[in-house]
N, C-alpha and C positions, 0 to 999 in steps of 0.2 A: 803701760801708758793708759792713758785715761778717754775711753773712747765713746763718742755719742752717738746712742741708739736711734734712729728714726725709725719710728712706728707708725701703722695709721689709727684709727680709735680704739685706744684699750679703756672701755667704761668698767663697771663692777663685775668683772672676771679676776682670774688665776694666772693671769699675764704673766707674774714674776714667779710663779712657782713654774712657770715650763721654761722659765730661762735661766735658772739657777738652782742649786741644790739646797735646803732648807738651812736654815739657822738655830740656834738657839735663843736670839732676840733681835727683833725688830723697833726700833724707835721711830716712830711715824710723827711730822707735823707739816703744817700748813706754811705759806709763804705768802702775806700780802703785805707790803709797806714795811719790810723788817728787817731791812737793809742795817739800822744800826743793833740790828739785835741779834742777826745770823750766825756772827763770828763767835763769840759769846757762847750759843747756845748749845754750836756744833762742839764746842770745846769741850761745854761742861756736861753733854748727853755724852760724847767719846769718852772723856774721862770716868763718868758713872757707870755704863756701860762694860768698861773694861775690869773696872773695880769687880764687877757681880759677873761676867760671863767672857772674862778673857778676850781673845780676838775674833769670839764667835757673834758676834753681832754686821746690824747692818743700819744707817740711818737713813730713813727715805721722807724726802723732802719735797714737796707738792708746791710748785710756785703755780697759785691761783688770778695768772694775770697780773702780778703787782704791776704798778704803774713806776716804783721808784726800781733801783739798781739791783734787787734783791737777788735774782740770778746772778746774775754775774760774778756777785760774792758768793753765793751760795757753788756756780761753778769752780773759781778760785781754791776755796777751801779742797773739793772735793779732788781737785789733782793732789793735793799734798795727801788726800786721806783717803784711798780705795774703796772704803768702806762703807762711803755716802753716796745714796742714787739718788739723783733729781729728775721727778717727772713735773715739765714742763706743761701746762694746760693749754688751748690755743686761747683762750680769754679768761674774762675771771668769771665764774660758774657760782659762784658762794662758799662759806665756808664749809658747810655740811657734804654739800657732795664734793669738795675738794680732799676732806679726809675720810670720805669712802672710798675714793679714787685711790690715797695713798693706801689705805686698808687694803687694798686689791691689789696693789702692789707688792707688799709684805711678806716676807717668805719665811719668818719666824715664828718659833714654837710658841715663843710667848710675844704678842705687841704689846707695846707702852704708844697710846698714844696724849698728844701733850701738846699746848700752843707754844709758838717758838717764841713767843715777845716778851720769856724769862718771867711775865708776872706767876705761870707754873714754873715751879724750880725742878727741873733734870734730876735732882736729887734726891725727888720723893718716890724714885723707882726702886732705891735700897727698901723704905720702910713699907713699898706698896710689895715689891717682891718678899720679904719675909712673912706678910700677913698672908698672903695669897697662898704661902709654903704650912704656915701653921694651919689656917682655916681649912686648906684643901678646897678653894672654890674658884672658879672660872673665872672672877672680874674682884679686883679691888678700886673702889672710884673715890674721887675727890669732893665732898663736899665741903664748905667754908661756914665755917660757924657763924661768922656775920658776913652778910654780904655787902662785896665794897661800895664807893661811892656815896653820895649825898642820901639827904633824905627821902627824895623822891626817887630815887632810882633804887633806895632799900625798899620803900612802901611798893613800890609798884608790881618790883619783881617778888615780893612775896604773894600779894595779892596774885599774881600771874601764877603761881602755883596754886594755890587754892581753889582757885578758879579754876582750871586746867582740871583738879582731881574731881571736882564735883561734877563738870560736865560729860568727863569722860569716863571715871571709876577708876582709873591707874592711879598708884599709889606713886608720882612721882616724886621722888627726894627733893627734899627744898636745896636751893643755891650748890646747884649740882655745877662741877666744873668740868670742862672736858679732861682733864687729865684722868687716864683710866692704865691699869695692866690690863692685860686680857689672854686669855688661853688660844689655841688653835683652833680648838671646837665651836667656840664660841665664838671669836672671828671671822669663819667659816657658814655659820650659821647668821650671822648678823649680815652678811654678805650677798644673803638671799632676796633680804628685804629691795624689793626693783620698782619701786615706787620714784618717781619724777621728780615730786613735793617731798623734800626729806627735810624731817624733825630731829636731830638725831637723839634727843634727851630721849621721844619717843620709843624708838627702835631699839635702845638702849637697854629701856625696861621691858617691853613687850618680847624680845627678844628669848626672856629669860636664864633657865644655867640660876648657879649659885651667886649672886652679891653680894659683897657686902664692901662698907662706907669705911673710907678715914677722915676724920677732921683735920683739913688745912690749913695754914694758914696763907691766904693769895698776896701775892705782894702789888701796890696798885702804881702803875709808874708812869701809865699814861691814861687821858681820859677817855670816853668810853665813847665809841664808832656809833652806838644802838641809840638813835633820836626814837623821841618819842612815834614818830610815825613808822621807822623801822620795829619796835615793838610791836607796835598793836598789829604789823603786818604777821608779826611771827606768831603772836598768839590766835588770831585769825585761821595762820595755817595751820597751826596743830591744834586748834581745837575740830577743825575741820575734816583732817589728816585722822585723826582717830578715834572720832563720834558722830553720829546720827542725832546726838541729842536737840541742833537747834531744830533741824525737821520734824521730827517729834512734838518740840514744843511751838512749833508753827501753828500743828492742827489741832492741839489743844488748846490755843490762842483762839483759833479761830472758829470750835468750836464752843465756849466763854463767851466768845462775843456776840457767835449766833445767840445764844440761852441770855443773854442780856437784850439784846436789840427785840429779841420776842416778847421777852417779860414787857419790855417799852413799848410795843406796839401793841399788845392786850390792856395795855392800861391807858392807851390814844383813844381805844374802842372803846372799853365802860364809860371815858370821862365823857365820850361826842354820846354816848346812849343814855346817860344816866344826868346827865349836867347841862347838855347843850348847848356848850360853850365850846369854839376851838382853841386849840393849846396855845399858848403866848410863847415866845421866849426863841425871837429868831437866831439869837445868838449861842445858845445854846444846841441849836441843830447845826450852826456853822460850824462849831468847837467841834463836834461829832464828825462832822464831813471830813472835814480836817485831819481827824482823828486817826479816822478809818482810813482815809487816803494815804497818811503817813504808815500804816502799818503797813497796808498793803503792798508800796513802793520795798519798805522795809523788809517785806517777808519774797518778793521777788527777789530782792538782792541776794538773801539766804539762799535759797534757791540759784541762782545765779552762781555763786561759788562754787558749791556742790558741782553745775555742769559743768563747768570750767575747769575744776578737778577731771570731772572726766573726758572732757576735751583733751586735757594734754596727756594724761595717761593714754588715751586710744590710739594716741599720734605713734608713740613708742619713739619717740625721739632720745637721742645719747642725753646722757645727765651732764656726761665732761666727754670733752674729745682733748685725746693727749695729741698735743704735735713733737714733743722731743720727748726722748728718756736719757738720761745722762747715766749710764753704769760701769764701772772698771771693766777692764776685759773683754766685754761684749759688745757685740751689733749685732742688730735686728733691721731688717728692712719690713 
């Protein structure tokens, strides 16, 4: 029978390895709004699944809050299928630390982890598990040779990587998708990372271990959650999350401006010593006030993030607090 575990918060620990004996694979994704995509998914990850590692797997399913029915299907499923654990989150927390949560959960040799809303197909754990077997390397990931959606949403998210390598010096892959295989050691080690603010493209690479890339093809079947003002909040945080650079180029700003505003004020002096005239051009001091005012507000907000990173880091607050764990056979209080 199919029995639900209540836990109190299991965030980025080894939870499911002290309640269970390991597997040979793990299929890990997320749950928000996927109510018409759950059935489908579960189907065709058990189906895959079984093709490549018999009935040595396990599928764990992270509902982050959804707002529509997605539990309840996702419950549903799992009595008819033993094999599927649902950890329950008490709200929705984001996507990122929803599938570090299920990451933690995982008690397989090798994870697949993978969005459940089928635009990744379940099916590309056959051709990620055979490169991973010839290469002999810890991670085989997905990137999309073009990336989906309109014009601006290809412009932008490219620029977002360019931008990302330059200020940070990580060699982030362009139109990286979450779908990934991944080894135990590396699982293990990605697991470490106990940061609040999670990036995961970040921790992804920094992590290190062997990568390497397959070209996918993503299929695009609904439009995209990420408005432009969720964007810029993301690139904000990981440019944030893993460089000192705007700090840096704070004080080189502002020393620039010092070495200008001197050069201007030496040349205020010869013009009243040599000329004897005062300078004209009240508009052009206002332009300046202006200026410098604007930076100034500008480079406190720099600053401003930076502490607010470290405000919530100091706090040491849970990333996710799990309220159910849905697993065959077991309870946990």
């Amino acid at each position: 029978m199919y029995k639900r575990v209540i836990s109190k918060f299991k965030g980025n620990d080894d939870f499911s390895r002290k309640n269970g004996t390991s597997m040979k694979l793990s299929i890990v994704a997320t749950l928000y709004q996927s109510a018409r995509h759950v059935d489908e998914f579960c189907s065709r990850a058990a189906k895959v699944a079984n093709q490549l590692v018999g009935e040595d797997y396990e599928i764990v399913l992270v509902n982050d809050g959804s707002p529509d029915n997605s539990l309840e299907i996702a419950i549903r499923i799992a009595e008819q299928n033993p094999r599927i654990v649902i950890v329950d989150l008490s709200r929705n927390f984001g996507h990122y630390k929803a599938m570090m949560t299920g990451l933690a959960q995982a008690s397989g040799d090798s994870i697949f982890l993978i969005d459940s809303d089928i635009e990744e197909e379940p099916e590309w754990l056959l051709s990620f598990s055979k490169q991973m077997e010839q290469e002999r390397c810890d991670v085989v990931y997905g990137v999309q040779e073009q990336r989906k959606g309109g014009f601006f949403e290809r412009w932008s998210g490219q620029w977002f990587y360019r931008i990302f390598r330059i200020i940070t010096g990580l060699a982030l892959p362009d139109n990286i998708v979450t779908a990934r295989l991944m080894s135990r050691r590396y699982v293990d080690a990605l697991l470490r990372h106990d940061e609040r603010e999670v990036f995961m493209a970040g921790l992804w690479l920094i992590t290190g271990f062997e990568q390497q890339s397959q070209t996918i093809l993503k299929r695009s079947s609904s439009e995209t959650t990420y408005t432009f003002g969720r964007k810029m909040s993301v690139f904000v945080n990981s440019v944030t999350a893993f460089s000192n650079a705007p700090l840096i180029a704070i004080f080189y700003i502002g020393i620039a401006i010092s070495v200008i505003a001197g050069g201007y004020a030496a040349s205020l002096v010869v013009h009243w010593l040599f000329f004897s005239k005062p300078p004209s051009g009240w508009t052009s001091v206002m332009a300046s006030i202006w200026l410098l005012g604007g930076l100034i507000i500008s480079f406190i907000g720099v600053i401003g993030i930076y502490l607010s990173k470290i405000f919530s880091e100091t706090k040491k607050r849970p990333y996710t607090i799990v309220r159910q764990i849905y697993r065959s056979g077991t309870e946990v209080i």
